[in-house]
C-alpha positions in Angstrom: 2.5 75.4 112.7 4.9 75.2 109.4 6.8 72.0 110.7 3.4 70.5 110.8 1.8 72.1 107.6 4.8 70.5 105.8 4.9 66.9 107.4 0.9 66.6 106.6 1.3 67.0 102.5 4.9 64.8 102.7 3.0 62.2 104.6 -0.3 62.2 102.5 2.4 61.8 99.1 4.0 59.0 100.9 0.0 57.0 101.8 -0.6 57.4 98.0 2.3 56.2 97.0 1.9 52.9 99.1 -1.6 52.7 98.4 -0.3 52.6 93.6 2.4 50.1 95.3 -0.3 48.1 96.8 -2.4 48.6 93.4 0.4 47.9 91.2 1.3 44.9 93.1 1.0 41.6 91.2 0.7 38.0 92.3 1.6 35.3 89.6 2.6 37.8 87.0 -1.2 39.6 87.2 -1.3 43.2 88.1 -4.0 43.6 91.1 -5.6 46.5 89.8 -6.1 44.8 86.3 -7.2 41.8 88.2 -9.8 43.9 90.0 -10.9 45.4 87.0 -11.3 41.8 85.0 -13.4 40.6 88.0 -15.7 43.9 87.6 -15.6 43.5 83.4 -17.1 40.1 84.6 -19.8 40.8 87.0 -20.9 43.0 83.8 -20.5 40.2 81.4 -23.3 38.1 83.7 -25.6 40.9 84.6 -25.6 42.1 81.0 -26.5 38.1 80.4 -29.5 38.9 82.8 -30.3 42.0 80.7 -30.5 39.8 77.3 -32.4 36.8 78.9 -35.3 39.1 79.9 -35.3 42.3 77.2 -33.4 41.0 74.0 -34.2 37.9 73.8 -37.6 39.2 74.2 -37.5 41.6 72.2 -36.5 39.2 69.1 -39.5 36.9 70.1 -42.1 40.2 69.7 -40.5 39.8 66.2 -40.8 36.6 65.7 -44.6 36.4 66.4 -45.4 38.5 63.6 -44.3 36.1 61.0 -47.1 33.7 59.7 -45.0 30.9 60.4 -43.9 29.3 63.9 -40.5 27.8 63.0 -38.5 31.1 63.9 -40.6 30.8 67.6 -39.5 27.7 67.8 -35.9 28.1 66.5 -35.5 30.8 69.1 -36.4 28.8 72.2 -34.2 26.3 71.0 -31.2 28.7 70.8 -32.3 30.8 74.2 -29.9 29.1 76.4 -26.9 29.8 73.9 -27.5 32.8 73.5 -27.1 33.8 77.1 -23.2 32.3 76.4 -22.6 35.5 74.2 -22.2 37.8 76.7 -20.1 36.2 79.3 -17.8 34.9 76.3 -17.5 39.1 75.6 -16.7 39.5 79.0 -14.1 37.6 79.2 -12.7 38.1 76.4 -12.0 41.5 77.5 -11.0 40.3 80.9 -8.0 38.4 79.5 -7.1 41.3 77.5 -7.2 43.7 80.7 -5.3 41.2 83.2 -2.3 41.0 80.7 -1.2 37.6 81.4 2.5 36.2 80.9 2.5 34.6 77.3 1.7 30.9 78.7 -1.5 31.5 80.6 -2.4 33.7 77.7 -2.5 30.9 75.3 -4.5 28.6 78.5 -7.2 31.1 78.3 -7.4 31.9 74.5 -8.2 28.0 74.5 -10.4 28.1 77.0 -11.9 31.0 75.6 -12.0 29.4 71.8 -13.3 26.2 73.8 -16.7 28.3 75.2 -17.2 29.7 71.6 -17.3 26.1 70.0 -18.9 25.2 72.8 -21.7 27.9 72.2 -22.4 27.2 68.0 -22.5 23.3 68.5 -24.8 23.5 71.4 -27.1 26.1 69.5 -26.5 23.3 66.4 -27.6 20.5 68.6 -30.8 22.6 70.4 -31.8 24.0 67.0 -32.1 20.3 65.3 -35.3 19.8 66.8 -37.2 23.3 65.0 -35.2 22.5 61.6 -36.3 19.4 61.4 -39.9 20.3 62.5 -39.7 22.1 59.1 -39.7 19.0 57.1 -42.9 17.4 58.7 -44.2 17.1 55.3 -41.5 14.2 54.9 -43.0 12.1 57.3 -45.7 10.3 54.9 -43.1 9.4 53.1 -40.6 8.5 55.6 -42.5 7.8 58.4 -42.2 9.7 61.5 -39.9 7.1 63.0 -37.7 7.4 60.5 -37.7 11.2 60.9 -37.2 10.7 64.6 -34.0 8.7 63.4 -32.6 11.8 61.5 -32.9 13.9 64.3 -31.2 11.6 67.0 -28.2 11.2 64.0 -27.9 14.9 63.5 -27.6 15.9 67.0 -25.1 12.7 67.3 -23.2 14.5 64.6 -23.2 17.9 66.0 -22.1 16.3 69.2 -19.4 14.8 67.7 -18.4 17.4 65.2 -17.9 20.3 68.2 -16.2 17.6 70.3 -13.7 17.2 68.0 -13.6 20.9 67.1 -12.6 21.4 71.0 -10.0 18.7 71.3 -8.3 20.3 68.4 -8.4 23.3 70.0 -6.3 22.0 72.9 -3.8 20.3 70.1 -5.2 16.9 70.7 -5.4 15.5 66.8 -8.6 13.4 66.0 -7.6 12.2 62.9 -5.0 10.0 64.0 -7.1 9.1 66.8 -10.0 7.8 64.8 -7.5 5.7 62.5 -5.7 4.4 65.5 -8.9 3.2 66.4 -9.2 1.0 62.9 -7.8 -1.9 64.1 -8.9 -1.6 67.6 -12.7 -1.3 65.4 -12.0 -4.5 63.8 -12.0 -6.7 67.3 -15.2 -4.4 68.2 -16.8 -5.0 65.7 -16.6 -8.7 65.9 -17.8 -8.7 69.4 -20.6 -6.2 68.2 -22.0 -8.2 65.7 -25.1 -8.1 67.3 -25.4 -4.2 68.2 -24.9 -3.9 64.1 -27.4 -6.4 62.9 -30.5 -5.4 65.3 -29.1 -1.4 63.8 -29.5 -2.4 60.6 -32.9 -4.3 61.4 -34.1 -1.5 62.9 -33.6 0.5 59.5 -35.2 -2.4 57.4 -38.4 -2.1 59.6 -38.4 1.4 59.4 -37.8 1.3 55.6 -40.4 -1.4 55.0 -43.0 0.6 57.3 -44.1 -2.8 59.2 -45.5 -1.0 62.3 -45.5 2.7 63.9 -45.4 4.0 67.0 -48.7 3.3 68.6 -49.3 -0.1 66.4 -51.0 -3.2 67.7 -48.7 -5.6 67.0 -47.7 -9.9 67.6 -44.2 -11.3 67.0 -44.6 -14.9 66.8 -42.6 -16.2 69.8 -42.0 -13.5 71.3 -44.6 -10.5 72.6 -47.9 -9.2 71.9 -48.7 -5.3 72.7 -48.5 -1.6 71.9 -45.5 -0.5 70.2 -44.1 2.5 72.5 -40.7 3.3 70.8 -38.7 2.3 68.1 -34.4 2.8 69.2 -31.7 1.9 67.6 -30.9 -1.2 69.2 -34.4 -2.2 70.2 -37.6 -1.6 70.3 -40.2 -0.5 73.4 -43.5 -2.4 73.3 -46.1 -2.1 76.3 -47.9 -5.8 76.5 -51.4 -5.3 77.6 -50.7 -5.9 81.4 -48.7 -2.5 81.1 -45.6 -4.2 81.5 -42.9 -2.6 79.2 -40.9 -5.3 76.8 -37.7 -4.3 75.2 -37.1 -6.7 71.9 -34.2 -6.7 70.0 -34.5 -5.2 66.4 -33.1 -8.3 64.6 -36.4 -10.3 66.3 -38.7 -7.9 64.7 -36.7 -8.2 61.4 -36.3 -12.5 61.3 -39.7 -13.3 63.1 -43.2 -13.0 61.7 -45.1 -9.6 63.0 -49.0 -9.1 62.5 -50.0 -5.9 62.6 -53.6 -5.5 64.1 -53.9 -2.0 63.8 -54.0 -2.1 59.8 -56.9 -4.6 59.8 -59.4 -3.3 57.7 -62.4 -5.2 59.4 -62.6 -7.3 62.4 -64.1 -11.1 61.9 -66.1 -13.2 63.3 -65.8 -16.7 62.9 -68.4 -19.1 64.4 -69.4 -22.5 64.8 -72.9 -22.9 65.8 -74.1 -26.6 67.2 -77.7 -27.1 66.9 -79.9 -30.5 68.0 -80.4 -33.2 65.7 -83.6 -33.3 66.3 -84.1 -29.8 64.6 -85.9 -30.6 60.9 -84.5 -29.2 57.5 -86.5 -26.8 57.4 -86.0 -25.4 60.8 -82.1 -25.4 59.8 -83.1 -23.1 57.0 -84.7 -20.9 59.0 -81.9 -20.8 61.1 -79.4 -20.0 58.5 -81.9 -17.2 56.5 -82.3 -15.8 59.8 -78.8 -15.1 60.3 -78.2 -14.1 57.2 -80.7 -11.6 57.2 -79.6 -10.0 60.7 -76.2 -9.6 59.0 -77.8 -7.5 56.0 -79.9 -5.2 57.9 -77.2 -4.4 59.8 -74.8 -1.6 59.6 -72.4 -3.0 61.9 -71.4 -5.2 59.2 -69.3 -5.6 56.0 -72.0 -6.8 53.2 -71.0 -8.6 50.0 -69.1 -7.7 47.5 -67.6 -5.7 49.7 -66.9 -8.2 52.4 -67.0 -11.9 52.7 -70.3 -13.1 54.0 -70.6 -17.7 54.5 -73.1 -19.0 56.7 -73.7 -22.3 55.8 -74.9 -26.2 57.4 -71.0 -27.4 57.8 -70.3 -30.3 59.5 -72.1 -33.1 61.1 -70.6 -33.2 64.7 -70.6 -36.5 67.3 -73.3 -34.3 69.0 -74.7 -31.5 67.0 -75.2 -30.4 63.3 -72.6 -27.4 62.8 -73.5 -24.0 61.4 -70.5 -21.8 60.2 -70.9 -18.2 60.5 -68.3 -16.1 58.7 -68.6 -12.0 59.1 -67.0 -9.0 59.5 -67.7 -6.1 61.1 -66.5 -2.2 59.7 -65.4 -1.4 62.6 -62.4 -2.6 63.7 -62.1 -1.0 67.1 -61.8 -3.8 69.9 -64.2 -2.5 72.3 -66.7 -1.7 69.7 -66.4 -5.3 68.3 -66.8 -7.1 71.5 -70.5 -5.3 71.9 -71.1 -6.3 68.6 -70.5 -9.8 68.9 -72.8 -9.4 72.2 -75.6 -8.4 70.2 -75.4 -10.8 67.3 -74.8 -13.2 70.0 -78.4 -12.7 71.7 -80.2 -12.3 67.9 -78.7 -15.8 67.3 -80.2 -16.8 70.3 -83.6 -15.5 69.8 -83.2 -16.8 65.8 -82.6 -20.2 67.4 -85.8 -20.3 69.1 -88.3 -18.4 66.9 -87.3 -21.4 64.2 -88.3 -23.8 67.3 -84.6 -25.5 67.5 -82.4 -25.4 70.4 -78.5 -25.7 70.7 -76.6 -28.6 70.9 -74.4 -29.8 73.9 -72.2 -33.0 74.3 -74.3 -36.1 74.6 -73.5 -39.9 75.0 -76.2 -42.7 74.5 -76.0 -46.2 76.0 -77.1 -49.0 74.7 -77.4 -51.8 77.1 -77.7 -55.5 76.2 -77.3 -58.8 77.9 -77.9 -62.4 78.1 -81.3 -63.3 78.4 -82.3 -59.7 79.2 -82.7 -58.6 75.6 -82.2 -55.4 75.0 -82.8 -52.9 77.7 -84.4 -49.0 77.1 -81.4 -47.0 76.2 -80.5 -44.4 77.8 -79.0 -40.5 77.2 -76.8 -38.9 79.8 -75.7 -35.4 79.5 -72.0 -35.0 79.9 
């Protein structure tokens, strides 16, 4: 019973002392039991990310719904996603540290490590664009909001850029040099590009001269009628009215005439209304005051001085003596025009037969004569 009490506490001493070999073992320079414990400081890191996605992230957005003002709410979704970085960076950071790496994969991971925080302010720069420049809103009367949409797509282009460059410095690669190497190598591209540059700096002009907006109802001469959809860099987006979208260079909107429907202040109407010959001078007056006063009593129209108002005898045509009618209507909505013109349409037509005339339609007479025959009944056919 002693041989056996001793062996037992021997043989548990020797089981511990392979079990801290085994532990203190290391494979490429990293102690196991560190490596255990960096994996565990880890799995920490992303459940602790859980933890501030659901409580302190919403905790700071119970805070920021007592303000009076929404920008914060907004500034905070914006920055959600980076700020669920923040605690996986922590962890490991703290991982490194506990694995105790050889000097060269120390400095691999304090880049990598450097390259997740860069990573994590320029992507909270880039998200947070949108709120901050929410805040300006007020700008956009003056600058249009196309113009404001502009800023924003250049600011995030410069945060993009900005952290890029941040993280290639990180990993010793110099921008600097880079970017003037690319100087000459600019000058060839920029020849080539001629016509990326001039529809850019279009695009600004139209901007800056605030010839149409997003929604607009425009016509390029030449080119396409339709809705303006979006206004790019490069080119513009307008819908035509068959829903098919049309992509138009900048420099087209900048060199070729555009009319801009949607800033008409009325809608016109232009008519020319053929009545008999037969009809007498006075009926034509009748015709004309009859018109006239529809127009007047009407709402639907523009009345002088405020509006131009012609109808007048105009023209004596092959078949038909010519009435112009020259109007405009306040509204300048296209549906609402159309059934306006329908209903001054049928007025003209009952004005046209309570003066007793009728309207005019083409009309060739024939006179026939020949030898001996004398001259025969002429004769009107309808063409």
């Amino acid at each position: 019973m002693s041989i056996e009490s001793s062996i037992l506490p021997e043989a548990l001493s020797d089981l511990w002392q392979q079990t801290v070999q085994v532990w203190e073992t290391s494979f490429l320079g990293v102690n196991t039991g560190n490596a255990i414990l960096a994996v565990i400081l880890l799995v920490l890191s992303l459940v602790l990310r859980g933890f501030i996605a659901h409580h302190f992230v919403g905790f700071l957005s119970r805070l920021t719904k007592r303000s009076k003002t929404k920008v914060d709410d907004e500034l905070l979704n914006a920055i959600e996603e980076p700020l669920k970085l923040i605690p996986v960076i922590f962890g490991l950071f703290f991982a490194l540290r506990v694995l105790g790496t050889a000097q060269e994969a120390t400095l691999l991971f304090d880049k990598v490590l450097s390259s997740l925080i860069a990573f994590a302010i320029f992507w909270s720069l880039v998200r947070a664009v949108d709120p901050l420049v929410a805040v300006l809103k007020p700008l956009e009367k003056a600058l249009t909001p196309e113009i404001m949409s502009w800023v924003r797509k250049a600011a995030k282009g410069l945060f993009v850029f900005v952290g890029g460059a941040a993280i290639l410095e990180l990993w010793g690669i110099q921008v600097g040099p880079f970017l003037a190497g690319l100087g000459i190598f600019g000058v060839a591209v920029a020849l080539g590009a001629q016509d990326l540059f001039k529809n850019l700096i279009a695009g600004f002009l139209v901007l800056a001269e605030k010839r149409f907006q997003v929604g607009d109802w425009i016509k390029v001469d030449g080119v396409v009628e339709g809705t303006v959809e979006l206004i790019n860099f490069r080119s513009t987006t307008i819908r035509r009215f068959d829903k098919s979208p049309v992509y138009v260079p900048n420099a087209k909107l900048s060199d070729n005439a555009v009319t801009n429907f949607s800033r008409m202040t009325n809608r016109r109407i232009y008519w020319k209304i053929g009545l008999v010959y037969d009809s007498s001078a006075k009926q034509l007056r009748a015709v004309r005051q009859g018109i006239h006063d529809y127009i007047m009593a009407s709402d639907d129209f523009v009345h002088p001085p405020n509006g131009t108002l012609l109808i007048h005898i105009d023209s004596f045509n092959d078949s038909s003596i010519d009435l112009m009618v020259y109007c405009f209507t306040k509204t300048t909505n296209w549906g609402e025009w159309l059934q306006i013109k329908e209903e001054f349409a049928i007025a003209i037509k009952q004005i046209v037969a309570d003066a007793g005339s009728d309207f005019a339609f083409p009309t060739r007479t024939l006179h026939v004569q020949g030898p001996g025959l004398g001259e025969l009944p002429s004769s009107t056919n309808e063409i």
